[in-house]
C-alpha positions, 0 to 999 in steps of 0.5 A: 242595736242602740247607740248615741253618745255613750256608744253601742250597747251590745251583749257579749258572752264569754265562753271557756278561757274567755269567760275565766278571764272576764269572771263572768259568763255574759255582760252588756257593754257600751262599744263605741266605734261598734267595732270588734277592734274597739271591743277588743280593746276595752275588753284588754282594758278592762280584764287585763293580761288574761283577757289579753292572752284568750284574744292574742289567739282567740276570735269574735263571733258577730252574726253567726261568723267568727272573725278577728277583723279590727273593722267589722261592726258588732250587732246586738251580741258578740262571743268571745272565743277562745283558742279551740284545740283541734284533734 
């Protein structure tokens, strides 16, 4: 993971809803603090009330564990998770 000045660069993919509401399927961001918080919030920033929506119920998968902790540090790439219906 690289960071400095302009933050960490972490790839993030978006699946389902997730991938719908950023128009895409995967970017590379600069995340500084390397949070999932302050991911969350420039991904609201940046993708606005349907981002907004996906996250309100959604969750991160950062190394293999899926997470909506504010203070876990992102590595290299993040999922981003939509709300999954169960059965």
């Amino acid at each position: 993971m690289a960071s400095g000045a302009e933050g960490a660069h972490v790839s993030v993919r978006y699946f389902a809803a997730a991938a719908e509401a950023a128009g895409r399927d995967e970017e590379t961001l600069s995340v500084e603090p390397p949070t999932v918080g302050a991911l969350r919030d420039l991904l609201t920033t940046r993708y606005g009330e349907a981002m907004t929506r996906v996250l309100a119920s959604g969750s991160f998968l950062v190394d293999g564990v899926a997470t909506r902790d504010v203070s876990r540090i992102v590595e290299a790439r993040v999922d981003v998770l939509p709300p999954f219906a169960g059965g």
